[in-house]
VOGU-3710 file (C-alpha; in Angstrom, 3 decimals, decimal comma):
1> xxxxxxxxxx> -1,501/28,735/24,402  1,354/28,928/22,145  1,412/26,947/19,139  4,116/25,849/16,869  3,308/24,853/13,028  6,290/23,248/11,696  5,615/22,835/7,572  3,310/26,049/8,681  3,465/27,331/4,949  3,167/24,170/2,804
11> xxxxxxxxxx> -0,292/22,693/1,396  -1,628/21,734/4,709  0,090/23,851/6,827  -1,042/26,901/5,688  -4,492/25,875/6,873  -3,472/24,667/9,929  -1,565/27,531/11,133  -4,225/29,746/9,829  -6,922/27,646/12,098  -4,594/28,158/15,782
21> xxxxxxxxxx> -3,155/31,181/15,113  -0,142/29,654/15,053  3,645/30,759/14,457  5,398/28,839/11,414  8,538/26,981/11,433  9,646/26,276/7,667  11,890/27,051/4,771  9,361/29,927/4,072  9,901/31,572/6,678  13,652/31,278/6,568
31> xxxxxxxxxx> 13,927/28,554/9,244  14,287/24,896/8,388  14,137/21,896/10,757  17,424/20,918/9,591  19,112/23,540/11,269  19,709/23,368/15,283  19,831/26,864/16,217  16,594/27,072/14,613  14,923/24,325/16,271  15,786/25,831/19,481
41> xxxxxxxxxx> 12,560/27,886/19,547  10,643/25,071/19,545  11,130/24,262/23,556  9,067/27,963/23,626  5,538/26,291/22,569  3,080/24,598/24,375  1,854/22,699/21,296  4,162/21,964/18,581  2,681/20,342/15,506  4,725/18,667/13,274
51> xxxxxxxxxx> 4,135/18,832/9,716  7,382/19,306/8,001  8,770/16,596/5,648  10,282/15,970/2,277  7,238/14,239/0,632  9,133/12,407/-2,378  8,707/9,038/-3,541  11,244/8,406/-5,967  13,982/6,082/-5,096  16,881/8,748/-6,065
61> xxxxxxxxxx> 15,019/10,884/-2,993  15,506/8,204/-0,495  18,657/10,432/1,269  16,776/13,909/1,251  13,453/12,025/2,549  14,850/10,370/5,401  17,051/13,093/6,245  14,198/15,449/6,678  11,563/13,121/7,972  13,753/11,174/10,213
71> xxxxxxxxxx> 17,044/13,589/11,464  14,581/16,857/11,217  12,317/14,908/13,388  14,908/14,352/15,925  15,848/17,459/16,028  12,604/18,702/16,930  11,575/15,915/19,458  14,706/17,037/21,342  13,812/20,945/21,840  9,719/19,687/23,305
81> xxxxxxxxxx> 9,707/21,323/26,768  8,719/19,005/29,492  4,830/19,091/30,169  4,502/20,369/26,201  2,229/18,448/23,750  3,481/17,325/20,386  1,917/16,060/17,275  3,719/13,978/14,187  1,445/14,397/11,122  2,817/10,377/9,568
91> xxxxxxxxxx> 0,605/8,441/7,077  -1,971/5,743/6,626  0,780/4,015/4,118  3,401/2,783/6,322  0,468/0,088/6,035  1,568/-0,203/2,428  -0,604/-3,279/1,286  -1,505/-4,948/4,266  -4,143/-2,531/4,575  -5,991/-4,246/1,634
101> xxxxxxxxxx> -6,965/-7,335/4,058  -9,670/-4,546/6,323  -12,965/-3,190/4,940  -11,903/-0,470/7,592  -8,108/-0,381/9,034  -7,244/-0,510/12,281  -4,008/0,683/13,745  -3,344/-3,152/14,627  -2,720/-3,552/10,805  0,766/-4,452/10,014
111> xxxxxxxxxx> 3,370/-2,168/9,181  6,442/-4,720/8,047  8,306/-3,577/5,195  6,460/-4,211/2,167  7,776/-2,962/-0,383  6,879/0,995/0,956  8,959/3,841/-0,082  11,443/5,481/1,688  8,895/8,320/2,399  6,262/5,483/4,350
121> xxxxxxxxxx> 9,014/3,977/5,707  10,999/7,523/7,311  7,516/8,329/9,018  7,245/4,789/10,624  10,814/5,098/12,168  9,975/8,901/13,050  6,776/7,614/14,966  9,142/5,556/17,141  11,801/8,635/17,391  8,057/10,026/19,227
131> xxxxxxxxxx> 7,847/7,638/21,264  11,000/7,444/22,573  11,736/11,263/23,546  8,025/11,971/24,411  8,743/9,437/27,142  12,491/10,633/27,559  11,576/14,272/28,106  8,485/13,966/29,299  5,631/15,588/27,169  2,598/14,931/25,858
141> xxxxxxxxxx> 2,720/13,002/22,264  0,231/12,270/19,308  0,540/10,250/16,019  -1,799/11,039/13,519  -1,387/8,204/10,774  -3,245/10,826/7,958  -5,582/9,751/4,959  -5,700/11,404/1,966  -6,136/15,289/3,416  -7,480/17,761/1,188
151> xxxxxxxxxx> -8,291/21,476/1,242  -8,335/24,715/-0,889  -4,594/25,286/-2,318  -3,259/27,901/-0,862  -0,531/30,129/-3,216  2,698/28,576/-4,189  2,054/25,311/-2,617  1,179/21,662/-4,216  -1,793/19,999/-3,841  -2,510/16,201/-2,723
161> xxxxxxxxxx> -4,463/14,823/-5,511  -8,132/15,727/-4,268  -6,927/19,634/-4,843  -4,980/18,446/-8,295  -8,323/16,854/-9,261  -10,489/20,187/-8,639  -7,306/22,631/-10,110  -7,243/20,553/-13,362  -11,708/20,636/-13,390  -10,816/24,194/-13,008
171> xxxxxxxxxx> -8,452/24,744/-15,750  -9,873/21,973/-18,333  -7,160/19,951/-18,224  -7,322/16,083/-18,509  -7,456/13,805/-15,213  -5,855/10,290/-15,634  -7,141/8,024/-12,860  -5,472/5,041/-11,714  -6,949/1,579/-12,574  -9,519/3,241/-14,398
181> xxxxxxxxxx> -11,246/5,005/-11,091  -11,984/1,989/-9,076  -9,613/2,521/-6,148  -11,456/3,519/-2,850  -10,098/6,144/-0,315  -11,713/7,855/2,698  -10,839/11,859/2,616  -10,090/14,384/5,247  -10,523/17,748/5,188  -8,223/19,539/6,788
191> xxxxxxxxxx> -10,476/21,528/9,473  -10,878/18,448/10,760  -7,434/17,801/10,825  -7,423/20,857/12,745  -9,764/19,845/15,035  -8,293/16,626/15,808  -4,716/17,969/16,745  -6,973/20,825/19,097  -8,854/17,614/20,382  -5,727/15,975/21,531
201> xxxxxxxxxx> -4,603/18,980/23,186  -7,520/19,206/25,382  -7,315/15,648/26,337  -5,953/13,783/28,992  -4,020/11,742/26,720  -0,283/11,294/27,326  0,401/9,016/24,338  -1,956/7,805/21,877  -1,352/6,606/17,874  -4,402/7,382/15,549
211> xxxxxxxxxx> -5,689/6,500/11,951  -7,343/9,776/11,017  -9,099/9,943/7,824  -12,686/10,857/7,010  -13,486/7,229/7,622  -16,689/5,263/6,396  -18,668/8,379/6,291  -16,498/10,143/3,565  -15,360/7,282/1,311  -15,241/7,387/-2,313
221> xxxxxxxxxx> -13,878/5,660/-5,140  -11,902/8,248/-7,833  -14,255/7,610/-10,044  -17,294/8,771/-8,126  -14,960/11,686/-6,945  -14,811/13,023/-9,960  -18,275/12,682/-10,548  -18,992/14,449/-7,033  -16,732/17,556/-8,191  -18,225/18,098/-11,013
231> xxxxxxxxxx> -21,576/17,833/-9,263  -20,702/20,490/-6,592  -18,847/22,830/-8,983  -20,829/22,605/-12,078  -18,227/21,944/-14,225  -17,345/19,256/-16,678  -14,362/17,239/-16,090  -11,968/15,660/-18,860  -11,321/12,007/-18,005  -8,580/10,753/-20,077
241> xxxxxxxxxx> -9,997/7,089/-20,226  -7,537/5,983/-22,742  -4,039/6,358/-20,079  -4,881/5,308/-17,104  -2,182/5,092/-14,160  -1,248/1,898/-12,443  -3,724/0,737/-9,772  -2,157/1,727/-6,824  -1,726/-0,295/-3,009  -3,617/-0,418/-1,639
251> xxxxxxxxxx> -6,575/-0,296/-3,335  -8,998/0,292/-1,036  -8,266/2,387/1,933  -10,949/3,458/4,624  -10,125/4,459/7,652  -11,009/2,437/11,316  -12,051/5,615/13,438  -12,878/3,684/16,547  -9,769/4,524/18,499  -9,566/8,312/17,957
261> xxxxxxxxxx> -13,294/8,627/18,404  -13,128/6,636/21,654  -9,876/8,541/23,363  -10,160/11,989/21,910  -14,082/12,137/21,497  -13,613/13,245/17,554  -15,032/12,635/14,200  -14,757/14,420/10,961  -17,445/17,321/10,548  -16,892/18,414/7,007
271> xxxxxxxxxx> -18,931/16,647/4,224  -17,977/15,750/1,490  -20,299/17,829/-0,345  -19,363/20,878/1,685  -15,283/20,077/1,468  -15,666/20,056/-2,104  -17,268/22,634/-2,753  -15,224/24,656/-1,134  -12,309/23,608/-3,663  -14,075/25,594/-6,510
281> xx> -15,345/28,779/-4,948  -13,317/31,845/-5,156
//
């Protein structure tokens, strides 16, 4: 099986790729999904997993973001081969803050505009870009609506802020948590990201949309993450108590894993204990 990482060399690409064996598509490797004679390629794969995306959310980014997300997309979804399978990596926060009114959310929650940046809002139009050509064309197509991802940094990349968390325990520099620590969030590691996109592949699924996050399992608040890192690692972290950042929306995100457990027969495998400590060994 051929696979196609595109975003192969960024944070969580790197691990991905790494995982199938997989040939990279990205501005690292001198190919960008911007470009149509590079996108091309893609109709050569019999998995293509799309990762690739300008992940900005200032408002002066708005053009580059849904540029990227949106018309890099496109260009992808039109070079699938019939009978391929592809796979858009898009995020738990086109939810924005409905997702505050579920203990655990479902991918019935909402999605209206809410206020969401234009980096939320490029992957919800990009998920219906999937839909559309997956059914035009005529492969195989999987939205993975991600929560909070983490894994070892690889080299010249930026973490999410699980891996900022552990690089600034490592380094002794000072953590400022939003709303003092209290926000909630269920984490991912990305083997089992992995292993969900190699899940879907062996499926029978033609079409499915999936909130995939560590779920109930693998919830935390920041507070008690911090705690948990320094328990695993053995080191002392600096908690700058006195500057906290705003609280964010929502505030408490765990995700519903019913669906993806029920049509792909997954679940996350990696502790949190074991994920962790994995952040601080060498």
């Amino acid at each position: 099986m051929k696979v196609l990482v595109t975003g192969g060399s960024g944070y969580l690409g790197t691990h991905v790729t790494k995982y199938f064996g997989a040939d990279d598509l990205s501005r690292s490797s001198g190919r960008s999904v911007l470009y149509l004679h590079d996108v091309r390629e893609v109709e050569e794969y019999d998995l293509v997993i799309h990762l690739a995306a300008h992940l900005d959310k200032a408002p002066d980014a708005a053009e580059e973001v849904f540029l990227t997300n949106v018309e890099g997309t496109v260009n992808v979804l039109k070079n699938v081969r019939k009978g391929a399978a592809f796979i858009l990596a898009s995020t738990k926060d086109v939810y924005g803050r409905f997702a505050d009114n579920f203990a655990e959310v479902p991918e019935t929650c909402q999605t209206l505009y809410a206020g969401q940046s234009a980096l939320e809002w490029s992957k919800l139009i990009a998920e219906q870009y999937v839909h559309y050509y997956a059914n035009q064309i005529g492969f195989r197509s999987c939205i993975f609506r991600m929560s909070n991802v983490y894994g070892k940094t690889p080299e010249n990349t930026s973490p999410g802020f699980v891996g900022a968390y552990a690089d600034a325990i490592n380094k002794g520099e000072r953590i400022r948590l939003p709303a003092g620590g209290s926000p909630v969030r269920d984490l991912l590691h990305v083997d089992d990201l992995s292993s969900a996109c190699e899940a879907f592949q062996e499926s029978i699924i033609r079409h499915g949309t999936y909130n995939l996050g560590g779920g109930r399992m693998n919830s935390i608040s920041l507070r008690e993450l911090v705690a948990k890192m320094e328990q695993v690692s053995g080191l002392q972290a600096i908690v700058d108590d006195e500057n906290p950042l705003p609280a964010p929306v929502p505030q408490r995100y765990v995700s519903d894993l019913s669906l993806v457990r029920q049509e792909l027969d997954w679940d996350p495998k990696v502790s949190l204990d074991e994920g962790l400590a994995g952040l601080f060994k060498p």
